[in-house]
N, C-alpha and C positions, 0 to 999 in steps of 0.2 A: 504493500500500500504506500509506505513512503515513499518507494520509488519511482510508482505511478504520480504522484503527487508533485514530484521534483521535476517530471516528465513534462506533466503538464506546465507547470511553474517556466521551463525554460522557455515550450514551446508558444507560451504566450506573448514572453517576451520579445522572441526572434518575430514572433508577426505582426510585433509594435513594432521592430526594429523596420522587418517589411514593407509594414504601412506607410512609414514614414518615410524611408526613402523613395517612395513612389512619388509621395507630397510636397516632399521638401524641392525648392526652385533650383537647389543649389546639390553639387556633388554631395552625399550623405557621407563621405569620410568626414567632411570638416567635423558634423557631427559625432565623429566615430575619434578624432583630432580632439576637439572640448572635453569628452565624456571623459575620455585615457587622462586630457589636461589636469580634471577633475580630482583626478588620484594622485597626480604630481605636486600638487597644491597640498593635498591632507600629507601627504606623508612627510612633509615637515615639523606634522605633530611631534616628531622621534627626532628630529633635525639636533645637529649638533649645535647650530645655531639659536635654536629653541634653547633646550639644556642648560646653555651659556648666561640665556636671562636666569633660568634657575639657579645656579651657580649659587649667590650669593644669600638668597632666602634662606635656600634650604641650609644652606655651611652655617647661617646663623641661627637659625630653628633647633636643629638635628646636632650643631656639634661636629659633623661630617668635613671630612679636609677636599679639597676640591679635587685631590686625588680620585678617593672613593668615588665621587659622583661621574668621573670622567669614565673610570674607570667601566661603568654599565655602558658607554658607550665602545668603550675600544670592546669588552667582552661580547657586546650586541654583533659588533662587525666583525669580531673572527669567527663567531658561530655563525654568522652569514656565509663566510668565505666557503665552507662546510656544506652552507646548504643549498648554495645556488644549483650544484648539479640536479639535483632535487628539486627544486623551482625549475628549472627548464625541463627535468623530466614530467611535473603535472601539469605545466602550459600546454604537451603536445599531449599528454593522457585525458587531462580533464576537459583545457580549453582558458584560455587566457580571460574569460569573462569570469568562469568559475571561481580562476585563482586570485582576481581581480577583487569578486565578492567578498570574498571570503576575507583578504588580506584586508578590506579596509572597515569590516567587521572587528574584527580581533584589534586591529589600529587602533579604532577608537573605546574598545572595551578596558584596554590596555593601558591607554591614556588615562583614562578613569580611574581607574584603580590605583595609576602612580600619585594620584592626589592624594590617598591613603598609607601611603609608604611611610615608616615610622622607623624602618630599619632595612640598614644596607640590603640583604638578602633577599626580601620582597621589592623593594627598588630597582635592583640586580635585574628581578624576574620580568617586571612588568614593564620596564622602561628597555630592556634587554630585548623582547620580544619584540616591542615596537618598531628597535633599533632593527630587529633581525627584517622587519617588514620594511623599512624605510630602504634599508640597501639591495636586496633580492625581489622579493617578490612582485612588488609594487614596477621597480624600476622595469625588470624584465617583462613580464604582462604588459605594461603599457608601451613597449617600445617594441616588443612583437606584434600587436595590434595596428600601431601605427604604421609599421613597415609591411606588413602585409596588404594595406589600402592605397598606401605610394609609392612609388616605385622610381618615375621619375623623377617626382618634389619629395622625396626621400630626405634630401637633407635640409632641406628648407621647416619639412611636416616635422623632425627632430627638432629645429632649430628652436621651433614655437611649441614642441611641449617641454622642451627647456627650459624657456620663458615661463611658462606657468611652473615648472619647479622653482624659478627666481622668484614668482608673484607669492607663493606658500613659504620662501627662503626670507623673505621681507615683512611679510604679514603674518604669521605666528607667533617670530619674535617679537612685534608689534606688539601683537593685541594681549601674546604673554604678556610682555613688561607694563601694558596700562591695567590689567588685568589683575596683576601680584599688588600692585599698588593699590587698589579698591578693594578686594575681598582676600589675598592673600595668595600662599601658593599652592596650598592646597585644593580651593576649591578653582584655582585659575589649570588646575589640571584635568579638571571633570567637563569643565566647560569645554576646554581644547578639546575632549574626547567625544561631546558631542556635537561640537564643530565638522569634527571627522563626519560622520554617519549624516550629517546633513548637508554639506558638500557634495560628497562624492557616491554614498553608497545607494542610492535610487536613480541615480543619472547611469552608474554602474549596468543595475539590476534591467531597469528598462530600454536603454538605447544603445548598450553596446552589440554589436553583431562582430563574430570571429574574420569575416574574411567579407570582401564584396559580393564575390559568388554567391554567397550565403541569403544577398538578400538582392540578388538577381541584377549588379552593378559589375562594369570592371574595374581595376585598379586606376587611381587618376581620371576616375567619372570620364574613361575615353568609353568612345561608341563602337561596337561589333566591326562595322562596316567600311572606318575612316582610317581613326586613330592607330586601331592594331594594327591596322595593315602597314603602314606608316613608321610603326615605333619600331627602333632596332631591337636587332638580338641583343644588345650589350642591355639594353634596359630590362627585358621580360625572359626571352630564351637563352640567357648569359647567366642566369640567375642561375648559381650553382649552387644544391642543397648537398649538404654533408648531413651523415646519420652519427650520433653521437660515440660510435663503436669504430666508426672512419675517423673522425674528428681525431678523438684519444691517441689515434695513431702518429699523429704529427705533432711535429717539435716544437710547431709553428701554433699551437694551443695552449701548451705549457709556457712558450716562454708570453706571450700575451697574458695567461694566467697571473702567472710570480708578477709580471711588471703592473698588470691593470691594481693589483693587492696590493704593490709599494706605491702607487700612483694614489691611491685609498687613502692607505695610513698618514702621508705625507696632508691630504684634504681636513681627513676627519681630526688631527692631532692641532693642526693649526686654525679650525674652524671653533672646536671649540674653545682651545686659551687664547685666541686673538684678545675677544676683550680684556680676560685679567691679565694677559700680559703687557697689552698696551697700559694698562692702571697700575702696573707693578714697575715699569717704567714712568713713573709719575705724568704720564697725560692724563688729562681730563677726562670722566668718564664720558662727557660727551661727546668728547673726539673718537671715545674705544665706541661710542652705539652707532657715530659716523662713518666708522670703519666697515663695521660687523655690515649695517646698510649701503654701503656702498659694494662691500662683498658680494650681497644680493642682490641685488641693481646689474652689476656689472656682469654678474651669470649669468644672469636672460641676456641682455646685449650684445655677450659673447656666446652663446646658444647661437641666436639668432647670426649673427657674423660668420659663424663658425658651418654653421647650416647652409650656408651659401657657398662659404670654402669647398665645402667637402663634394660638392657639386663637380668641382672644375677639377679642386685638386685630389692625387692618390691617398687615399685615407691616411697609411702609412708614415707620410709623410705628414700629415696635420696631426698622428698621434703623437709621432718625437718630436713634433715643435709644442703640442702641447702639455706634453712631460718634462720636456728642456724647461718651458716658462713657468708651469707649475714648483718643478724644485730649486728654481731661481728667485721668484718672488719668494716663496717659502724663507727661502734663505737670506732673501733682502730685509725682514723683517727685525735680522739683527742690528742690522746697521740702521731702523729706523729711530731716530736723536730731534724729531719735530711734526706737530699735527700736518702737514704738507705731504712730509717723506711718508707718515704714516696711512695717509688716504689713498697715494699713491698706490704703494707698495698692495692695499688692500684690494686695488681696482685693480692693478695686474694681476692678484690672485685670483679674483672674481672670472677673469676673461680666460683665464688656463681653466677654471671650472667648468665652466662656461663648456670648453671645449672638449672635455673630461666626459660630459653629460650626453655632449652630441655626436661626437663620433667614434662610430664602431670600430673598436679596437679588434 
């Protein structure tokens, strides 16, 4: 019976998905573009950037050194690293809407419950999870989705759900920090979590469709009769699937592996002490919320920039320029000695993100 019931439950969906792309004036990826956007936005609930406003509440609440708290973050993203094979094994088992569902369910239950954390170990757990969704599931679901409806504007359609990772990268932090300031952090955590579930998780449930085919479009809303005939093999018939048993077999996967995972650490380790370190540094904290915002800012804009590069240029090539400038700002960060050098340095970081987020490595 419940399966029949899950049965039904999809298939209603898919024929809202249907319907709509019949109705809508416009290619129904864009559609299929906002809904994925939708998840890129919440899962900044677990953002290391989020965390960072927390930082200071909770170390004064709790007693906690800012270690410990960081610390749910690096554990969240190594149990990622763990699980991603796993996440791409139920996108092609279940279905990238399933996993979609389900991840931004748990996101924001997750978040809920971190308003309750009284002790490391439950903190660990809940903010650990979220973290495990923010890096895997979320990222991957939505960026199989999108690349299955463009083909063409492949890296333009990245570029702009980037952008909305940048718009959740600026507004969580936000509305955390006005948020802690009015009711506290505890309940500025509950809130976040059903932020979550009303963003993303019904735009999810009723308008995502897996593939175009699905709901009788082709890829880049081209026609049967014009456009395919028209589009090269480098765009549609170029498109070369590997099975994950092929994959495994090349060198050329592991070393992408190790490098995408130091590319990671180097993100997440400076995303979240940017602020206290610029305040440990005796700048102003409002220069360290300028920073943090201008980091976010500048990741959509490199997204999008980035989205356009990768069009023209060999991906390969915008990955090592985007790893060279990533652990190069990284690194400029020491030699940050004034709010100028330091906004700087923050918006180089943001644009290597930026690029981090958009191109297939």
């Amino acid at each position: 019976m419940p399966r029949y019931q899950l049965s039904c439950r999809k298939e209603a969906s898919l024929n809202l998905a249907n319907l709509l792309s019949r109705k809508t004036p416009f290619f129904y990826g864009w559609v299929i573009l906002a809904t994925s956007g939708s998840t890129q936005v919440v899962r900044n609930a677990a953002a290391s950037l989020t965390l960072a406003v927390f930082m200071y509440p909770m170390a004064d609440d709790l007693g906690w050194s800012r270690t410990v708290l960081a610390g749910a973050a690096s554990a969240g993203g190594l149990a990622s690293t763990f699980l991603s094979p796993v996440t791409g094994w139920a996108v092609d088992k279940y279905g990238a809407k399933t996993v979609l569902s389900m991840s931004v369910l748990v996101l924001g239950i997750t978040t809920f419950l971190t308003g309750w954390a009284t002790v490391p170990i439950f903190f660990y757990i809940t903010y650990g999870i979220g973290r495990v969704i923010f890096s895997s599931p979320v990222q991957i679901g939505s960026s199989v989705v999108v690349s299955r409806w463009f083909i063409k504007s492949r890296g333009r359609a990245n570029g702009i759900l980037s952008f909305c990772h940048s718009i959740g990268m600026t507004g969580f932090p936000l509305m955390a920090s006005i948020l802690i300031g009015i009711y506290g952090w505890q309940v500025t955590w509950q809130i976040l979590g059903v932020a979550v579930w009303i963003v993303a998780l019904l735009p999810v449930f009723l308008f995502l469709a897996e593939t175009p085919e699905s709901v009788g479009v082709l890829p880049d809303g081209e026609t049967p009769l014009t456009d395919i005939e028209s589009t090269s093999h480098r765009d549609i018939a170029g498109e070369i699937s590997w099975t994950l048993r092929e994959a495994m077999k090349t060198p050329a996967l592991w070393q992408l592996a190790m490098g995408t995972g130091f590319l990671y650490v180097i993100q997440s380790g400076t995303n979240i002490h940017m602020a206290a370190y610029l305040q440990d540094i005796n700048m102003d904290s409002k220069v360290a919320a300028s920073a943090v915002s201008l980091t976010a800012v500048f990741t959509g804009l490199g997204g999008l920039g980035w989205g356009l590069i990768i069009e023209k240029v060999a991906a390969r090539f915008c990955y090592a320029l985007v790893a060279a400038l990533m652990a190069a700002s990284a690194l400029l960060f020491i030699a940050v000695n004034s709010p100028p050098t330091a906004l700087m340095v923050a918006s180089l970081f943001g644009i290597s993100l930026g690029g981090a987020l958009v191109i297939p490595p």
